[in-house]
KETORFI-518191 format. One record per atom (N, C-alpha, C): residue number from 0; chain; atom name; x, y, z. Coordinates in pm, whole numbers, plus 50000, padded with zeros to 5 digits. Layout:
! KETORFI-518191
- NUM|A|CA|X|Y|Z
...
This chain:
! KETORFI-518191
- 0|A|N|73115|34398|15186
- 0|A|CA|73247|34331|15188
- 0|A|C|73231|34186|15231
- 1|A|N|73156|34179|15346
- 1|A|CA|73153|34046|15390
- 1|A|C|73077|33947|15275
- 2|A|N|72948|34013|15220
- 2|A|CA|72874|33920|15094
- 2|A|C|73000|33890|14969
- 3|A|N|73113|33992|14954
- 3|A|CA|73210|33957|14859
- 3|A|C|73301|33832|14930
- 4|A|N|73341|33817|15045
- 4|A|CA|73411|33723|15118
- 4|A|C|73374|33577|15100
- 5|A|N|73221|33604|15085
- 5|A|CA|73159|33453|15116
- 5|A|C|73149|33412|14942
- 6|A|N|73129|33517|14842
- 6|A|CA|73134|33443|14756
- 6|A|C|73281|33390|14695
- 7|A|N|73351|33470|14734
- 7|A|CA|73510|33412|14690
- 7|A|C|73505|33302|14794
- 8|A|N|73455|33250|14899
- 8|A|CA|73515|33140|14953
- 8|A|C|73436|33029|14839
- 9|A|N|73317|33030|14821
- 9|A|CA|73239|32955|14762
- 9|A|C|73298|32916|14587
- 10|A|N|73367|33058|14546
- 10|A|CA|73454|32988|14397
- 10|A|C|73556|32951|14461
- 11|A|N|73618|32953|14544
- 11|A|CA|73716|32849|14525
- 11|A|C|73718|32700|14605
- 12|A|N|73600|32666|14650
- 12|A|CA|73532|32565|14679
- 12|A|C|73501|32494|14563
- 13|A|N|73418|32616|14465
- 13|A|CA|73388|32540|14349
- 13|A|C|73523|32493|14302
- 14|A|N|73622|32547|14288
- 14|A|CA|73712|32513|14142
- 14|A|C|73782|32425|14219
- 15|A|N|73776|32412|14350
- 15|A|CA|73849|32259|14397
- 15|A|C|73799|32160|14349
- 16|A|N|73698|32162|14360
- 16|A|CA|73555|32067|14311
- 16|A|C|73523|32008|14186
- 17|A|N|73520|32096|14129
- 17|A|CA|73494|32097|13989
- 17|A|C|73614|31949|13881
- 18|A|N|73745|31968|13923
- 18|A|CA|73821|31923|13904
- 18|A|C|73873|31808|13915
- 19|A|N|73806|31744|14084
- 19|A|CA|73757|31657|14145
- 19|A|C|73685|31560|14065
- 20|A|N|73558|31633|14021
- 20|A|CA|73477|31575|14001
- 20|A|C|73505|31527|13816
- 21|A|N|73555|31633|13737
- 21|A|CA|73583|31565|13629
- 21|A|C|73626|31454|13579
- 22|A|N|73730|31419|13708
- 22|A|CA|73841|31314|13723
- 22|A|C|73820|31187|13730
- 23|A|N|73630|31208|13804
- 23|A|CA|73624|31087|13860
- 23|A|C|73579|30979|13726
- 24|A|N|73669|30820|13822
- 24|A|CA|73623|30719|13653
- 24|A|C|73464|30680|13660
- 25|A|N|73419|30727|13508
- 25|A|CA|73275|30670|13473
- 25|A|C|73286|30499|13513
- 26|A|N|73185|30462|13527
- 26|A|CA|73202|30307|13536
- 26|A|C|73183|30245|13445
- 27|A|N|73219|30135|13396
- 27|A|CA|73221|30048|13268
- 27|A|C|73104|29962|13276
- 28|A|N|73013|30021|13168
- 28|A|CA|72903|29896|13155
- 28|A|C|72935|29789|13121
- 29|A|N|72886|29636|13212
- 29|A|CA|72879|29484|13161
- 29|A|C|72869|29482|13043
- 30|A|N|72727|29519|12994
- 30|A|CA|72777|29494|12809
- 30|A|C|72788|29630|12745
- 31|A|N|72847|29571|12613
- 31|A|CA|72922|29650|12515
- 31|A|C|72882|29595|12350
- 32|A|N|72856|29650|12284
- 32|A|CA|72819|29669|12121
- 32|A|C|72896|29638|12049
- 33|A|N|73043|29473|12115
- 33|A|CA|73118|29455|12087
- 33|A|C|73106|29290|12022
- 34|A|N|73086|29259|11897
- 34|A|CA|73033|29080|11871
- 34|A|C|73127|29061|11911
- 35|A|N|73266|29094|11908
- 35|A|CA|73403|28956|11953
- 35|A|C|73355|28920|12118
- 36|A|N|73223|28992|12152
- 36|A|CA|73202|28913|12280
- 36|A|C|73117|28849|12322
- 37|A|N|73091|28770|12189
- 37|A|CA|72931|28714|12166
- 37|A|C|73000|28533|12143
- 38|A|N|73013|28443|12257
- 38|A|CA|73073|28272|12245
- 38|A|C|72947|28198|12151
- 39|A|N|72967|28135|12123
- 39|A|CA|72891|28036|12094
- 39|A|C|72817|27928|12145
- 40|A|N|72679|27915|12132
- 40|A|CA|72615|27812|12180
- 40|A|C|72483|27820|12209
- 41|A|N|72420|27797|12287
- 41|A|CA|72260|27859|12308
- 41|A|C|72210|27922|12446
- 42|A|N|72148|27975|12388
- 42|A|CA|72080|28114|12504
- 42|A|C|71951|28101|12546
- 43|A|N|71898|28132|12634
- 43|A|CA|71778|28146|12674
- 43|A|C|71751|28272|12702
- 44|A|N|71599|28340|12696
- 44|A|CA|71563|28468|12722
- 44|A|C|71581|28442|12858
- 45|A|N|71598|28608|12926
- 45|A|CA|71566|28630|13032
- 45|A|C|71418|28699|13066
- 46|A|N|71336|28640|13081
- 46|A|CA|71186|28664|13069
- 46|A|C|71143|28828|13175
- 47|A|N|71249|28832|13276
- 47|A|CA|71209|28962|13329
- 47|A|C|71270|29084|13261
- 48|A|N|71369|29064|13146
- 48|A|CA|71430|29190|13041
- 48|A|C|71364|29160|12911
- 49|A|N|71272|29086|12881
- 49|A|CA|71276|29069|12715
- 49|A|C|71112|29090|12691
- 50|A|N|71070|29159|12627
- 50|A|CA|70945|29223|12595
- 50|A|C|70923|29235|12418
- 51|A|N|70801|29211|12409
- 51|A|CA|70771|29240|12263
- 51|A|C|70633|29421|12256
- 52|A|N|70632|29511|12221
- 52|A|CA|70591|29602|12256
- 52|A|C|70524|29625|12130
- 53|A|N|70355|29612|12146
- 53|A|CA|70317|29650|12016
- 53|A|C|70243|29806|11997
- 54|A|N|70211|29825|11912
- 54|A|CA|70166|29953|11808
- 54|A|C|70063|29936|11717
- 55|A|N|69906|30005|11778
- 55|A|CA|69822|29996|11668
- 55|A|C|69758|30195|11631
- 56|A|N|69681|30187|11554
- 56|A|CA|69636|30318|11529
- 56|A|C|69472|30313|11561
- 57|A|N|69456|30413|11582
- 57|A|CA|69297|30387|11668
- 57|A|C|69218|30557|11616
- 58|A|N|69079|30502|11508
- 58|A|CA|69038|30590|11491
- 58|A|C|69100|30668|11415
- 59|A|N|69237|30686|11385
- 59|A|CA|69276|30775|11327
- 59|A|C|69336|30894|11375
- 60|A|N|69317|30872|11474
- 60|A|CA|69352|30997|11578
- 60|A|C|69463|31016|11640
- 61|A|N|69506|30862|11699
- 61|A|CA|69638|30854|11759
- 61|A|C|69671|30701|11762
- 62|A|N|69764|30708|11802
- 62|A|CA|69850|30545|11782
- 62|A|C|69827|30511|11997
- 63|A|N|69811|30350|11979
- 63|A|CA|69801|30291|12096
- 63|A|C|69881|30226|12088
- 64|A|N|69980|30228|12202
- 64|A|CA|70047|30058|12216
- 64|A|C|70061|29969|12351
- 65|A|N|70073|29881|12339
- 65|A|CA|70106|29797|12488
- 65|A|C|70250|29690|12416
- 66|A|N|70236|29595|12527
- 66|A|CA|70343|29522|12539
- 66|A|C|70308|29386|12570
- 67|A|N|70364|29261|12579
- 67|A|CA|70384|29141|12615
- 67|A|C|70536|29148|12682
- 68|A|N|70491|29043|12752
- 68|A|CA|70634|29005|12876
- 68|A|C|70650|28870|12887
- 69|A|N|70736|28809|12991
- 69|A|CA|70754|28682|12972
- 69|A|C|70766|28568|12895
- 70|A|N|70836|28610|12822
- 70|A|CA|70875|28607|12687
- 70|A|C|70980|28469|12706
- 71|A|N|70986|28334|12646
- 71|A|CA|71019|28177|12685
- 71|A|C|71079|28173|12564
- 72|A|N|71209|28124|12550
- 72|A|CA|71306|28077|12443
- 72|A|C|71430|28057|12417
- 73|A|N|71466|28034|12330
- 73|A|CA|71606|28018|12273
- 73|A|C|71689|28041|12174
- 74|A|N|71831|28118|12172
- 74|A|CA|71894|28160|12063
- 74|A|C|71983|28046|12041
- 75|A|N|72037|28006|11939
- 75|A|CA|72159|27964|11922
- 75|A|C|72211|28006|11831
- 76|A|N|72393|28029|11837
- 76|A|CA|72465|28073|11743
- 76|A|C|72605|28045|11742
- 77|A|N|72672|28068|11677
- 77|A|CA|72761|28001|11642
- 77|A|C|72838|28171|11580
- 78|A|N|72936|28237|11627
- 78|A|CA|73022|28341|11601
- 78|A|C|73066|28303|11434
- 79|A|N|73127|28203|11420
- 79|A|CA|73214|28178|11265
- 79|A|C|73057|28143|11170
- 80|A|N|72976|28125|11195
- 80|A|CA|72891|28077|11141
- 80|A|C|72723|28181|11207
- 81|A|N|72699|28325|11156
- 81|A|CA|72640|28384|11233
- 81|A|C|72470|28352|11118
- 82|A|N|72497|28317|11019
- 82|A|CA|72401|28275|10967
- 82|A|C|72322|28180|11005
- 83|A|N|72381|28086|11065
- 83|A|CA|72318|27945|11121
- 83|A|C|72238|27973|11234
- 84|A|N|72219|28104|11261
- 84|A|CA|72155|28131|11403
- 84|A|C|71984|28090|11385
- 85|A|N|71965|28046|11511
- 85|A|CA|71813|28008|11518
- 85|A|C|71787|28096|11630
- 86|A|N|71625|28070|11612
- 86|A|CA|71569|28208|11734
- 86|A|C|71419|28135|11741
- 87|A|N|71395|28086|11872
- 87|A|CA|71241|28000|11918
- 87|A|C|71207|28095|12035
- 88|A|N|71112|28145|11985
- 88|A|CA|71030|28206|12127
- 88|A|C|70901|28209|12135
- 89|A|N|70840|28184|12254
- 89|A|CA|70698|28200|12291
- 89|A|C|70673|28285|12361
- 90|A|N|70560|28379|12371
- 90|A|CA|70493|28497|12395
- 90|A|C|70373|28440|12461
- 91|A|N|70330|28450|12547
- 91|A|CA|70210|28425|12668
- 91|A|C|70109|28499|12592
- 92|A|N|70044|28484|12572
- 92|A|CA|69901|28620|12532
- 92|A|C|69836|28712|12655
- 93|A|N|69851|28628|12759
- 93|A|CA|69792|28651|12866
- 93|A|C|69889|28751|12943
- 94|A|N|69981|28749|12898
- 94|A|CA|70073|28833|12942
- 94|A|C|70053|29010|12912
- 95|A|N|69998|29026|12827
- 95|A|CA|69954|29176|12712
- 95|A|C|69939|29287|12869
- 96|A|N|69977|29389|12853
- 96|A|CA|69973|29488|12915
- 96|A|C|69932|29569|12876
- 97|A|N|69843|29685|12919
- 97|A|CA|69825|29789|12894
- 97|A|C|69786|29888|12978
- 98|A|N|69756|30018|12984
- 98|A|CA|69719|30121|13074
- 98|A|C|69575|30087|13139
- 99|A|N|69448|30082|13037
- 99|A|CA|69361|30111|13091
- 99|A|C|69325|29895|13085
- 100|A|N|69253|29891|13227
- 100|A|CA|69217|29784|13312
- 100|A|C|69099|29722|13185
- 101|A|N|69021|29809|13150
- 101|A|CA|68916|29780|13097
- 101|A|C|68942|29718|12928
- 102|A|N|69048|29788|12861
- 102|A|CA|69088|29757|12761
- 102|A|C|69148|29607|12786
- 103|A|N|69200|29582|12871
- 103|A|CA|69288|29481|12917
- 103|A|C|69190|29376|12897
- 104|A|N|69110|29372|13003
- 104|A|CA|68998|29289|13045
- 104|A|C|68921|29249|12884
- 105|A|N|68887|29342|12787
- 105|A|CA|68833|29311|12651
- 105|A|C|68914|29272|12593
- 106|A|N|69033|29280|12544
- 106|A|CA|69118|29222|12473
- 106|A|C|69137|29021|12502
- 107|A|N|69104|29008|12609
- 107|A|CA|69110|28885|12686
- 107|A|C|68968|28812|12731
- 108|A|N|68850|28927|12704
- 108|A|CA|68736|28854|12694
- 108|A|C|68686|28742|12613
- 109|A|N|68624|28663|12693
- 109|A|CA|68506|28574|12575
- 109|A|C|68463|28607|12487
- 110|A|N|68418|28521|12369
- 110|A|CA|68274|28593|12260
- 110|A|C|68151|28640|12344
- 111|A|N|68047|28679|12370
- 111|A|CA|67928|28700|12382
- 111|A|C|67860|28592|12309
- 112|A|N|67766|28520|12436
- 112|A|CA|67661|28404|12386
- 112|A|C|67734|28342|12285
- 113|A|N|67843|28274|12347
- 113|A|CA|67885|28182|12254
- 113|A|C|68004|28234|12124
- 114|A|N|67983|28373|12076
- 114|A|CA|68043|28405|11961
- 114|A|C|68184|28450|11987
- 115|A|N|68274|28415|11865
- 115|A|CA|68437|28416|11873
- 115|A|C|68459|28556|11974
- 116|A|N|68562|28587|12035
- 116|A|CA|68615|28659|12089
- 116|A|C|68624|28771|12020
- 117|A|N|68661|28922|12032
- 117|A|CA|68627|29013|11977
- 117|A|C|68841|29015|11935
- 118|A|N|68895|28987|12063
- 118|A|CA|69027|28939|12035
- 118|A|C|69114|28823|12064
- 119|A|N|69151|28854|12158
- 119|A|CA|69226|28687|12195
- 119|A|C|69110|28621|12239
- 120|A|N|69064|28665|12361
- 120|A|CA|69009|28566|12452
- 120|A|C|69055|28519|12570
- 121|A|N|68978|28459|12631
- 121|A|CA|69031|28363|12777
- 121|A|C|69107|28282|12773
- 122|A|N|69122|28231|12654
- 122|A|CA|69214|28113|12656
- 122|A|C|69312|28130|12504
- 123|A|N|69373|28223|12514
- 123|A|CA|69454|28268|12381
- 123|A|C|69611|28203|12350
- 124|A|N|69638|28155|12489
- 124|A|CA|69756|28069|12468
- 124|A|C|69896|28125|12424
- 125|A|N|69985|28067|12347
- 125|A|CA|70068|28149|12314
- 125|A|C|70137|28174|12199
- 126|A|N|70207|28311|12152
- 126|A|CA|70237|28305|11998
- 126|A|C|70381|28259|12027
- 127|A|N|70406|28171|11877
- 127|A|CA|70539|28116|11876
- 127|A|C|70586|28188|11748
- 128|A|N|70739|28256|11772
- 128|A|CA|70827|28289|11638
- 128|A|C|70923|28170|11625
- 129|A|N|70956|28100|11506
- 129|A|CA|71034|28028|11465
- 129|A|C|71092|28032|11365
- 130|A|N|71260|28079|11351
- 130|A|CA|71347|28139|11227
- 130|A|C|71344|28033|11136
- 131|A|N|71367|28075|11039
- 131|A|CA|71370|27991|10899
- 131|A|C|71497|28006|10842
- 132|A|N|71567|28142|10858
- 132|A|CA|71638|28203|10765
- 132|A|C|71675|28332|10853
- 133|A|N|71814|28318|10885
- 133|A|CA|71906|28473|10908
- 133|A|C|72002|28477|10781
- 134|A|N|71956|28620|10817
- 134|A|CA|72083|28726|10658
- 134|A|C|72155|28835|10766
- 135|A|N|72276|28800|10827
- 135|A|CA|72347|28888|10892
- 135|A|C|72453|28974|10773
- 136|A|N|72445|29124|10828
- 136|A|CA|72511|29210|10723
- 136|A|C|72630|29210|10739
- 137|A|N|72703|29246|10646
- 137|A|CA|72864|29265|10719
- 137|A|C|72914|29285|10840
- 138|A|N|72813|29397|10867
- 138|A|CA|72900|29455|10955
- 138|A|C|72830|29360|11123
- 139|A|N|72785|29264|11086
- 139|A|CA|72765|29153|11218
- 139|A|C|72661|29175|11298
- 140|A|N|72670|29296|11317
- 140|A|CA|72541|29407|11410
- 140|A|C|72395|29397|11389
- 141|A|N|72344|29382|11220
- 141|A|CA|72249|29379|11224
- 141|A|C|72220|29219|11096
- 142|A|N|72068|29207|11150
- 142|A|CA|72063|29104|11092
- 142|A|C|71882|29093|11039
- 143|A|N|71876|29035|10920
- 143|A|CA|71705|28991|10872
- 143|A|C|71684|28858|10952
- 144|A|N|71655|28826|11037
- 144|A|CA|71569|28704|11062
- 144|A|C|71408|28683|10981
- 145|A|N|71367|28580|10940
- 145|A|CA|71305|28539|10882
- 145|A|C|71220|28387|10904
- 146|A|N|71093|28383|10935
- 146|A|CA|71056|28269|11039
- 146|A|C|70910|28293|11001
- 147|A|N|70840|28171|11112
- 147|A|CA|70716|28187|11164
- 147|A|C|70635|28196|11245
- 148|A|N|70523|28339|11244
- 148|A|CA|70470|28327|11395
- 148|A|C|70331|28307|11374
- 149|A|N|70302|28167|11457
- 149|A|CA|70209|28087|11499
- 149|A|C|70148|28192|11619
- 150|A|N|70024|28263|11580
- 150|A|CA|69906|28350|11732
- 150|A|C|69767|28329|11651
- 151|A|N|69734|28276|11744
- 151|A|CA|69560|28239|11743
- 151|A|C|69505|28097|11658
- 152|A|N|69635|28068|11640
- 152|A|CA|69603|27899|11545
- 152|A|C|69653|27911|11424
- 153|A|N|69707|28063|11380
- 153|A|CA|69691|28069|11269
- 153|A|C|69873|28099|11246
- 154|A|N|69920|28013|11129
- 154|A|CA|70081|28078|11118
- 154|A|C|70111|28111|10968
- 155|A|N|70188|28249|10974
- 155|A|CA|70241|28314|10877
- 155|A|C|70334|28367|10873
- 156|A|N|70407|28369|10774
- 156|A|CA|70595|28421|10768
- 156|A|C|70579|28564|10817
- 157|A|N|70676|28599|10886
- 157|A|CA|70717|28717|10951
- 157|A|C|70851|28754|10960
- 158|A|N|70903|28852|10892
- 158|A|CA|71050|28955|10879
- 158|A|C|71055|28996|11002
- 159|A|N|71168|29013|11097
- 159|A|CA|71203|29088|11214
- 159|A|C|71368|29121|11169
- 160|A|N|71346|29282|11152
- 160|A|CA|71480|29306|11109
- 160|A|C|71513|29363|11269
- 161|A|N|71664|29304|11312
- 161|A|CA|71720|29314|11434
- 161|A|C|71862|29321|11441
- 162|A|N|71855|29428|11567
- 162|A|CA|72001|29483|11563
- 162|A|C|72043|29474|11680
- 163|A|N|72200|29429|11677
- 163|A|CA|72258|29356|11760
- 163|A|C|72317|29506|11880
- 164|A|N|72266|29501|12044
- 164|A|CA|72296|29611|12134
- 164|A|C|72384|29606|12243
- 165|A|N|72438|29490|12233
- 165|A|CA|72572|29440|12370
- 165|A|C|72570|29307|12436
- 166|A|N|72711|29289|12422
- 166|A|CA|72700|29123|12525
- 166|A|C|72842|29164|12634
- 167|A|N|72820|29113|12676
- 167|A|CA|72909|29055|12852
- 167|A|C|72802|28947|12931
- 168|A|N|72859|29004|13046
- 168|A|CA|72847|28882|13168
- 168|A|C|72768|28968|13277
- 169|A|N|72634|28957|13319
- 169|A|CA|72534|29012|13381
- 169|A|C|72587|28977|13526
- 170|A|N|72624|29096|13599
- 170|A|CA|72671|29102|13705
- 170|A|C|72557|29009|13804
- 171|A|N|72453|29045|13808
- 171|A|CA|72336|28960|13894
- 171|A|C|72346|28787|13892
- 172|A|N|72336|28788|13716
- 172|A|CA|72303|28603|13702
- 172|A|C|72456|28566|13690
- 173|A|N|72581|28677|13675
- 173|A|CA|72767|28610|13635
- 173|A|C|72715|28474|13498
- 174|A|N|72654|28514|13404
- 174|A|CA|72647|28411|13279
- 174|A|C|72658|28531|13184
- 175|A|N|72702|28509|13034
- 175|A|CA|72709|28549|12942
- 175|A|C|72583|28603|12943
- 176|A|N|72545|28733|12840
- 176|A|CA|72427|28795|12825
- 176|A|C|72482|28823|12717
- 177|A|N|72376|28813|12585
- 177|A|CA|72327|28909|12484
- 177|A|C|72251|28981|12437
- 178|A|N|72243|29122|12353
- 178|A|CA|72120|29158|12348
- 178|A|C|72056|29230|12247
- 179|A|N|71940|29193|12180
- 179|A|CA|71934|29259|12063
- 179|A|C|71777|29354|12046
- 180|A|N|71786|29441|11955
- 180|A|CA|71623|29504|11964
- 180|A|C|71595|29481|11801
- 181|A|N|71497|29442|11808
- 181|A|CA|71436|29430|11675
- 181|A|C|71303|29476|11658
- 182|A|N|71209|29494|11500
- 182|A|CA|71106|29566|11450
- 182|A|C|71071|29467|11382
- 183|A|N|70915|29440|11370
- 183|A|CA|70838|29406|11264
- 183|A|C|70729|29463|11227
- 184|A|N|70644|29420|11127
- 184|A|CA|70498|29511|11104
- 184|A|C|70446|29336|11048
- 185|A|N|70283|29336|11111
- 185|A|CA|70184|29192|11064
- 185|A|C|70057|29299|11007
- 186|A|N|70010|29228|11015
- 186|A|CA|69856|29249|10982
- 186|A|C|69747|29165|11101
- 187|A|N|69698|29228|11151
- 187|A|CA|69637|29123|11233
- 187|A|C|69504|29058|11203
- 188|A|N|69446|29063|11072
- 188|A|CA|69363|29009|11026
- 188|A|C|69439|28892|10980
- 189|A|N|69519|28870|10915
- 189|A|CA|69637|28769|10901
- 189|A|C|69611|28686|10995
- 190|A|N|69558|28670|11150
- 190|A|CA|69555|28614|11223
- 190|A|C|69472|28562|11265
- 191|A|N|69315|28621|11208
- 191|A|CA|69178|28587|11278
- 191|A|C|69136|28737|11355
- 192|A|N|69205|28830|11362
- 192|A|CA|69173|28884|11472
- 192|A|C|69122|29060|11402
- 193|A|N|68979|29052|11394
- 193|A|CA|68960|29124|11223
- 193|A|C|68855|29270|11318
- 194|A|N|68827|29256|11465
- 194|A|CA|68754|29339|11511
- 194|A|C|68783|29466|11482
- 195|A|N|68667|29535|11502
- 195|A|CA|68675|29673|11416
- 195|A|C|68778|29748|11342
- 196|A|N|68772|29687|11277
- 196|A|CA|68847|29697|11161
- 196|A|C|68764|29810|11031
- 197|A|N|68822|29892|11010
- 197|A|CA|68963|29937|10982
- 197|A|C|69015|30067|11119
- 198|A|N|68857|30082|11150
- 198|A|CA|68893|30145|11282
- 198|A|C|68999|30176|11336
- 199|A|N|69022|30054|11395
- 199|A|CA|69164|30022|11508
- 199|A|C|69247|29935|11350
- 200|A|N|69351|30017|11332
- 200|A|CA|69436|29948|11226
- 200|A|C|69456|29817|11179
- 201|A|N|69423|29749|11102
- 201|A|CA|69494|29626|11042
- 201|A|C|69667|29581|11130
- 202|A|N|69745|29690|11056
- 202|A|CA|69877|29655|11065
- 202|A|C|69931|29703|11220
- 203|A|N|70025|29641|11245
- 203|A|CA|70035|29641|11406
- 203|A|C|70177|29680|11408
- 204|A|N|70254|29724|11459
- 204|A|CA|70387|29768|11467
- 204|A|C|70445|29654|11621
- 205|A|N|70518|29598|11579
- 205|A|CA|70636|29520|11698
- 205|A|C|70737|29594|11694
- 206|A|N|70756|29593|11842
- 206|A|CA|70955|29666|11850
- 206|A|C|70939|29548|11956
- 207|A|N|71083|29471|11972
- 207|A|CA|71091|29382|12029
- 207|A|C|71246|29441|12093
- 208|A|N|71237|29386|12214
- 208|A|CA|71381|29454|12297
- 208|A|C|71401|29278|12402
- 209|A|N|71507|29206|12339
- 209|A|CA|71507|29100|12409
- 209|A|C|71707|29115|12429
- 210|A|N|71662|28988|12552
- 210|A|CA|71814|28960|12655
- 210|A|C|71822|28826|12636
- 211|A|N|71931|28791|12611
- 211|A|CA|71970|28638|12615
- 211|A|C|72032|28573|12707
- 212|A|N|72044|28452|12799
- 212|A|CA|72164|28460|12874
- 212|A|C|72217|28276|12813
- 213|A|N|72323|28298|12811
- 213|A|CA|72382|28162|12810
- 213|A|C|72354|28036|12902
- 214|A|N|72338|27908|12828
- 214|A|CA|72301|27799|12958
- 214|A|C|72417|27790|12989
């Protein structure tokens, strides 16, 4: 009797509760997937949210990827005029992340006795994208950018199809924020950068996840 007592006190604990808790208001995220809240003018990345994350295939066996960070640039745009948008960014090389220390360390090594680097190198500097050409779709959200990215000395046109993920006003910095994620695919022989090859894949997969904030 008494184990029946305690569980009827406990449902109707719950169903006070329960009710309570449905009620309560979710909180409203800063941004929203809304362009009427996208002003006009120019943006700068926020280098601690904006990452370029790449994708290669290795062996055949499985796919590797890392990332770049600190990511330096500028959007500008213009709402009535979403075509006119430009997009300048630089990518650190030195920045490249990955799991294992050792991979890290080779990717950023010297040649041996003198000979080219197996990839970047010590002194790899940084890749620049520079738009040529946006094709925004109707529906505003998504868009073809079309440009050039300058990595390793070497520059070639590059597609980044990108889709537009929320703007407001970033409670931390109180400035406008925008934000978009975008995809590309290169070749990285395209670039100079031809080591074991076909091995470790040619083509490289970018997903790019960048933040803008208004000056």
């Amino acid at each position: 009797m008494r184990t029946a007592q305690t569980l009827a006190v406990f449902a109707l604990i719950g169903a006070a509760t329960v009710p309570a808790l449905a009620f309560q208001e979710t909180p409203e995220l800063p941004g929203t997937m809304d362009v009427s809240r996208v002003s006009g003018g120019t943006y700068e990345t926020d280098p601690s949210h904006t990452l370029v994350a790449w994708t290669v295939n290795h062996f055949g066996f499985n796919d590797y990827f890392g990332a770049f960070g600190d990511v330096d640039g500028t959007l500008t745009i213009d709402p009535a005029n979403p075509d006119d948008a430009m997009v300048d960014v630089s990518i650190p090389i030195d920045s490249i992340t990955v799991v294992s220390q050792g991979l890290h360390d080779h990717l950023l090594r010297a040649g041996k006795d003198g000979a080219e680097p197996d990839f970047f190198g010590p002194d790899a500097g940084m890749a620049r994208f520079v738009s040529t050409d946006v094709d925004v779709a109707p529906s505003g959200t998504e868009a073809e950018i079309t440009g050039n990215l300058t990595m390793n000395g070497v520059t070639r046109p590059v597609t980044i199809d990108a889709r537009f993920t929320g703007a407001g006003t970033n409670p931390m910095s109180k400035v406008e924020t925008v934000g978009f994620m975008g995809s590309a695919t290169i070749m990285r022989s395209d670039f100079g950068i031809d080591f074991a090859l076909p091995m470790v894949s040619d083509e490289v997969t970018l997903k790019i996840s960048a933040a803008f904030e208004k000056r």
